[in-house]
N, C-alpha and C positions, 0 to 999 in steps of 0.2 A: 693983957688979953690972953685966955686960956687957950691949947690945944684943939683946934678943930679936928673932932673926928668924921672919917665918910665912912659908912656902912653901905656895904653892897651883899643886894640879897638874888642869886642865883636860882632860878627857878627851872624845872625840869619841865619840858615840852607836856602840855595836860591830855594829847590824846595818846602818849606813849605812856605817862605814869594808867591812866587807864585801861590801858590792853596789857599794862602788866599783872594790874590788881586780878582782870578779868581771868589772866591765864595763872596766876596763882590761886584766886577760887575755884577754877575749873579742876587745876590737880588735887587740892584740901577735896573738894567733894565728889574727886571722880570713883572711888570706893563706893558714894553714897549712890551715886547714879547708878552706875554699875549692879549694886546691889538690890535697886530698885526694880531696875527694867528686868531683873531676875527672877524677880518675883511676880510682876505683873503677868512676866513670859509664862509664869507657872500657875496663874491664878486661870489667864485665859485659856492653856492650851485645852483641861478638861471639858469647858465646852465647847469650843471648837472641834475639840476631836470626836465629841457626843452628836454635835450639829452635821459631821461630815458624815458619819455613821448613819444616822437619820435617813440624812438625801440619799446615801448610797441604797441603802433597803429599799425606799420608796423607788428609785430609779428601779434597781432590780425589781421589785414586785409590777410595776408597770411596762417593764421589757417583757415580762413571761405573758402578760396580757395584750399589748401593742406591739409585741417588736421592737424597732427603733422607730414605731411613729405615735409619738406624744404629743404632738398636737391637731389639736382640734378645728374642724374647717372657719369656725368662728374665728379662731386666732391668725391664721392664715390669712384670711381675708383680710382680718385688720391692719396687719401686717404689711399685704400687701399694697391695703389701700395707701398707708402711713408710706409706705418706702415710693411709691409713684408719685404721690404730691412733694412730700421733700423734693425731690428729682426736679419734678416739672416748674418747682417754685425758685428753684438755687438756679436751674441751667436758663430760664426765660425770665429772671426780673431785670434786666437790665431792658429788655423790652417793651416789658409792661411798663418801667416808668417813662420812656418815652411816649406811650399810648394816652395815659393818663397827663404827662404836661400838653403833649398837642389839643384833648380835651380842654382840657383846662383851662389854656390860652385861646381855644379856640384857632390853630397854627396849622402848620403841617409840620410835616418832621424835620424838615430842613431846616425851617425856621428856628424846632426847636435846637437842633447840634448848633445854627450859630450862636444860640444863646450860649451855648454851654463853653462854643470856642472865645464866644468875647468874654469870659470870667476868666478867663487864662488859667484855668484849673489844673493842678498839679496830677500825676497819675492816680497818685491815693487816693486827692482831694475826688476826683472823678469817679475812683471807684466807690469813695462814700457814698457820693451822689446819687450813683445809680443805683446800688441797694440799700438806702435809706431804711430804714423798716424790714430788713430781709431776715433776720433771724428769729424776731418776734413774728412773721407772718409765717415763718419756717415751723415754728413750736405750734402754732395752732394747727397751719394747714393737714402738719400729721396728726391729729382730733379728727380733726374735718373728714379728711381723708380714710381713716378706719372708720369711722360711722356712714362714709355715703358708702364704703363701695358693700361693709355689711350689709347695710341694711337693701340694697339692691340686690343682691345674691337672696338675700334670708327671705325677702319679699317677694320674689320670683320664683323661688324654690317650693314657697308654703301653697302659691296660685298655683303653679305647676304640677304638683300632688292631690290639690284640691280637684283641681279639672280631670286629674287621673280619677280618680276615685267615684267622680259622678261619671263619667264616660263608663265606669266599669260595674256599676249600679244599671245607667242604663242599658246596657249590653245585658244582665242578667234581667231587666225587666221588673225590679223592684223602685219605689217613692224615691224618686230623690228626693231629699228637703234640701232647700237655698238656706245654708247656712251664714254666718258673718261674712263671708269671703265669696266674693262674686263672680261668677261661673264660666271664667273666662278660658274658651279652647284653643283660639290660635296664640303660635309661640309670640306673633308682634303685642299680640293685644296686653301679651304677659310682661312682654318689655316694658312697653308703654305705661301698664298701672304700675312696677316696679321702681321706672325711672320716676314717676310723680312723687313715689313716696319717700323715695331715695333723698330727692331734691328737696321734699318741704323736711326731711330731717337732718339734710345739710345747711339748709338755711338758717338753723338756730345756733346754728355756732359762725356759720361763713358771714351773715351778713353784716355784724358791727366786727368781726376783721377786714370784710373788706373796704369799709368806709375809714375807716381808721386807717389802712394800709395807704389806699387812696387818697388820703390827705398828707400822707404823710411824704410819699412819691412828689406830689403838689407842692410841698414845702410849705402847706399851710400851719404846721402844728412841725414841734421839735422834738428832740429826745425819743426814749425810747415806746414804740406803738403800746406794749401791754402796761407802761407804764402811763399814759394819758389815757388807754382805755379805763383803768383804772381810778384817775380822778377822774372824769366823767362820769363814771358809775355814782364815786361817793357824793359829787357836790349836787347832782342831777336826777338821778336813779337809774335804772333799768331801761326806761325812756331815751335817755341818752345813746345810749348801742343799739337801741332799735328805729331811734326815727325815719329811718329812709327805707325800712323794712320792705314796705311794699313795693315800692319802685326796684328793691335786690329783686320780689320774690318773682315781676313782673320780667325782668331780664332771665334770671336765672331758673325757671322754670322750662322758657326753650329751651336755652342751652343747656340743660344736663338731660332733658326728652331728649332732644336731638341727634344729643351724642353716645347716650348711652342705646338709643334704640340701633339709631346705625351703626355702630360696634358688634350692638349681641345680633344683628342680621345679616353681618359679615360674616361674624364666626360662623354661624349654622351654615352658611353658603361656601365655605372655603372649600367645597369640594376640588370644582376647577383651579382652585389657586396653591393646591396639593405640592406642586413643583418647586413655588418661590420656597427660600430658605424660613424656617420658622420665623425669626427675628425681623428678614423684611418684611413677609406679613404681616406682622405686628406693625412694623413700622407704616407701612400701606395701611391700613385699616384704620389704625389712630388716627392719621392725616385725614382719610374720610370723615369720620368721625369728629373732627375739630372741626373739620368746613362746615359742614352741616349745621353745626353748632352755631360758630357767628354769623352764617346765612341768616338762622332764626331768631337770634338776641339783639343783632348790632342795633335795631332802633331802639330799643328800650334801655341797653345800654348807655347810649348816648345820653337818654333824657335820664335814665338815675344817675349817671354822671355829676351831670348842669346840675342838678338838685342837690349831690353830696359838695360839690363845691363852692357853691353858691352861699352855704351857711342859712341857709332858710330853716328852719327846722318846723314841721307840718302842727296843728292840733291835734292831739291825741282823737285816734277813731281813725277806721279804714275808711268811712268817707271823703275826709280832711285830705289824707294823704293818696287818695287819689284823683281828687281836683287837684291838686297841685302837680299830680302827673301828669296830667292831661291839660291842664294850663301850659307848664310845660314847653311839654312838647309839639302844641299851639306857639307859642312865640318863637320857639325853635324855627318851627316853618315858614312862619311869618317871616322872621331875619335870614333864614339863608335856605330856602327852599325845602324840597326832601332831602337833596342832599346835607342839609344838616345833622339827620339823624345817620348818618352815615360818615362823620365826621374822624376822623383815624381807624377805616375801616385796615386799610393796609398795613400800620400795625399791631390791629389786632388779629388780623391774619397770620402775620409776622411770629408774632407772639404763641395765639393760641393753636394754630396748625401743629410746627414743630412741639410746641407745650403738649399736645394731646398725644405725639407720636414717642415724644422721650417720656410719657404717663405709663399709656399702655405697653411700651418696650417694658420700663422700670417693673410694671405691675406683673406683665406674664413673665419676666426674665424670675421676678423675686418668686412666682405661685413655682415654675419649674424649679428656682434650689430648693423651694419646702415639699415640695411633693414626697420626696421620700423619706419627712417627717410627720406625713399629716396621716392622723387616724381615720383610716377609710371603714371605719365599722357602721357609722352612722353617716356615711356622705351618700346623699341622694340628687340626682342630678339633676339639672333645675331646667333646661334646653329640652321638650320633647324628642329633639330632633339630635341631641348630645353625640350619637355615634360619628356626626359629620363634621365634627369638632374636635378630632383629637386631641392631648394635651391637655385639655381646658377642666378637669373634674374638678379641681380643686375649687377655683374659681367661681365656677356653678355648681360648687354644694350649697347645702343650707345645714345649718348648724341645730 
């Protein structure tokens, strides 16, 4: 019998032979890198340094004409609308989703935090919980928000010029003719057609965020909001984000009247109220402002509630979907009196009171740092009564 041979083969650890290869390619082509980003640095700096030349002219030629104020009361407004709802959406959703489960469930609030304590929720887990949906409804609301608070400023400003103009026609004694815009003299009446118009152009973006939002608080639907608004659009259409249209336009209609007229009738009256410090006036006036508001929505809210939750979805046609309002909020009554449609009034108080007071703080805190960037060449002020309002031009220009 021959020689038994054993071979043993020794092998080197494979994630060390690897991070050697890796750091001997990296020195073989660090020349190459090197040489590269040398070139890129060189390709790009010429237009870079043509691009920064550019802006630097334009800036200078718009300084010798504005100053330091280059923006526009258009951008300003939007701006400021955009920075108030982020604010009022980030500091109050942990409240609005307790308004919406107690809807939901049909509960009170108590009822709901037991819920929340018998899941033994983790701190995280809790805080997921409560802003569920908050950074997709964060991304819209400032949309939302630059277009209502524009188009109330811009809508209020064009009546308010209008009304000038015929007043000063009548005063010399020549035709007025009634033009498209209707002839509106007192400063409420101005609010009033302002906030209407304000509200039905807020409502083309707010109302399938807020159903979506609303469901999503609810724990009816997962993931993330703009991504389920999204499949709804494709597998259903357009119809899909608008089914509950009416019953938003039916809540939301008060409450952005309500609140926006009692705001802009505060301002013009802050004579007396000259003493409190700017910021608490603000913070007073929004609180008015919010109350007034769910004074005048909370039934309607209720009943488009039951309806976004409910999963019914209406026949196409605003007849359809307002028997179904009104059916509604018929059975509502039926099962739990009036006080049904009043069902998480407290907090929605909760909620949109301080939501309206950290709005308008957010909204005049942002108009007062722009102000001494906003081009006053073209700001006409939108309040007849404007000089009892200090502060406020930006706000009430129209663009």
């Amino acid at each position: 019998m021959g020689p038994t041979f054993i071979t043993y083969t020794i092998k080197a650890p494979t994630s060390r032979v690897r991070m050697q290869t890796i750091a001997d390619n990296a020195r073989s082509h660090r020349g190459l890198l090197t040489l590269s980003a040398v070139g890129a640095a060189a390709l790009l700096a010429q237009p870079a340094l043509k691009t920064a030349r550019y802006f630097r002219r334009q800036q200078k030629k718009h300084s010798r004409k504005l100053g330091h104020r280059f923006l526009s009361p258009l951008a300003a407004n939007a701006i400021c609308g955009a920075v108030g709802e982020i604010a009022q959406i980030i500091a109050m959703y942990p409240v609005d989703t307790l308004k919406v489960q107690c809807q939901a469930k049909g509960t009170c609030v108590s009822s709901v935090l037991s819920c929340l304590r018998a899941r033994q929720l983790g701190p995280l887990q809790l805080l997921r919980t409560m802003y569920a949906g908050c950074g997709s409804a964060a991304t819209c609301s400032a949309i939302i928000g630059a277009a209502y608070l524009v188009t109330f400023y811009h809508t209020k400003g064009m009546l308010s010029r209008n009304a000038e103009k015929r007043a000063e026609g009548r005063r010399r004694g020549e035709n007025v003719r009634s033009g498209l815009l209707p002839d509106i003299r007192s400063p409420t009446g101005v609010a009033l057609a302002a906030a209407f118009v304000s509200s039905m152009m807020g409502s083309i973006f707010e109302a399938p965020m807020e159903m979506f939002k609303h469901r999503t608080q609810a724990g009816l639907i997962q993931g993330r909001m703009l991504n389920n608004m999204s499949a709804a659009l494709r597998m259903n259409g357009v119809g899909a984000l608008y089914s509950g249209y009416l019953a938003f336009i039916l809540k939301s209609l008060p409450y952005d009247v309500a609140e926006l007229v009692t705001y802009s009738e505060l301002s013009r009256v802050q004579g007396p109220l000259q003493r409190i410090p700017v910021g608490c006036r603000d913070i007073l006036t929004g609180a008015c402002a919010g109350a007034a508001a769910v004074l005048a929505s909370m039934p309607a809210d209720c009943v488009k509630m039951r309806i976004e939750l409910s999963g019914v979805t209406p026949r196409a046609g605003v007849l359809p979907s307002l028997v179904l309002f009104l059916g509604t909020a018929r059975a509502m009554v039926r099962q739990g009196g009036l006080g049904a449609l009043f069902v998480g009034m407290g907090p929605r108080l909760a909620d949109k009171v301080p939501g309206t007071m950290v709005y308008w703080l957010a909204v005049e805190g942002c108009r007062r740092a722009l102000q001494p960037y906003t081009h006053l060449g073209s700001i006409e002020q939108t309040d007849i009564d404007s000089e009892e309002s200090p502060g406020s031009c930006v706000l009430q220009a129209s663009c």
